[in-house]
C-alpha positions, 0 to 999 in steps of 0.5 A: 431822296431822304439824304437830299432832303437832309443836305437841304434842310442843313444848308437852310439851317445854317443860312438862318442861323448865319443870318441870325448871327449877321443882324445881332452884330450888325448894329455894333459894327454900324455903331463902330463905323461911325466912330471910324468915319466920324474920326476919318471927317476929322469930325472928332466931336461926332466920334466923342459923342458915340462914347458911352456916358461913363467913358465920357465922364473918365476922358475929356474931347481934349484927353479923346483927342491925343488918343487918336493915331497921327495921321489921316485914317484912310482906310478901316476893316472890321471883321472880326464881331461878336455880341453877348449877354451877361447876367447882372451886366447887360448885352455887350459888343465886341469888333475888332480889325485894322485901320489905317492911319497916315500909313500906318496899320494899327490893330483896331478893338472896340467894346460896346454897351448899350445905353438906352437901347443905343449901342455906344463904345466904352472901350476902345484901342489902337495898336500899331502892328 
């Protein structure tokens, strides 16, 4: 009976703690969506926007432009999120995985901020491979 009890007592832990974990990244993933969603629309302005004012300030919507892959996006996955603090620096968010672009798979990260309780990306890259 004891080690019943037990066994459900850690199967409910670990379901809160996972649930925990899922709703502290789920915002930056929803910020990292957007971004890949606006770029598959073609609506690059929308993707420019969900920059960060200080990544914004260093690239121009022409310069943000040539660094999108060639290529319709057709597909993306993200499953790779984390999100943590830093004394002195803030919350920051990281997500990673692949996206498709004209056929081609790239390795997809992003680096997210929060400015004024919005996340934004401040980094971002996409490797072929």
């Amino acid at each position: 009976m004891a080690i019943t009890a037990l066994v459900i007592f850690i199967v409910v832990l670990v379901a809160v703690l996972f649930g925990l974990i899922g709703s502290a990244t789920q915002p930056v993933v929803a910020t990292a969506n957007d971004f890949l969603t606006a770029i598959q629309k073609s609506d690059l302005q929308a993707a420019y926007d969900r920059l960060t004012p200080a990544k914004q300030a260093g690239l121009s919507l022409a310069a943000f432009t040539q660094t999108i892959p060639p290529g319709s996006l057709s597909e993306w996955r993200l499953p790779n999120q984390s999100v943590s603090t830093t004394t002195g620096q803030g919350t920051q968010g990281e997500v990673s995985g692949t996206a498709v672009f004209g056929g081609v798979t790239y390795r997809v990260a992003f680096t997210l901020n929060q400015v004024d309780g919005t996340w934004r990306i401040a980094a971002y890259t996409f490797t072929p491979g």
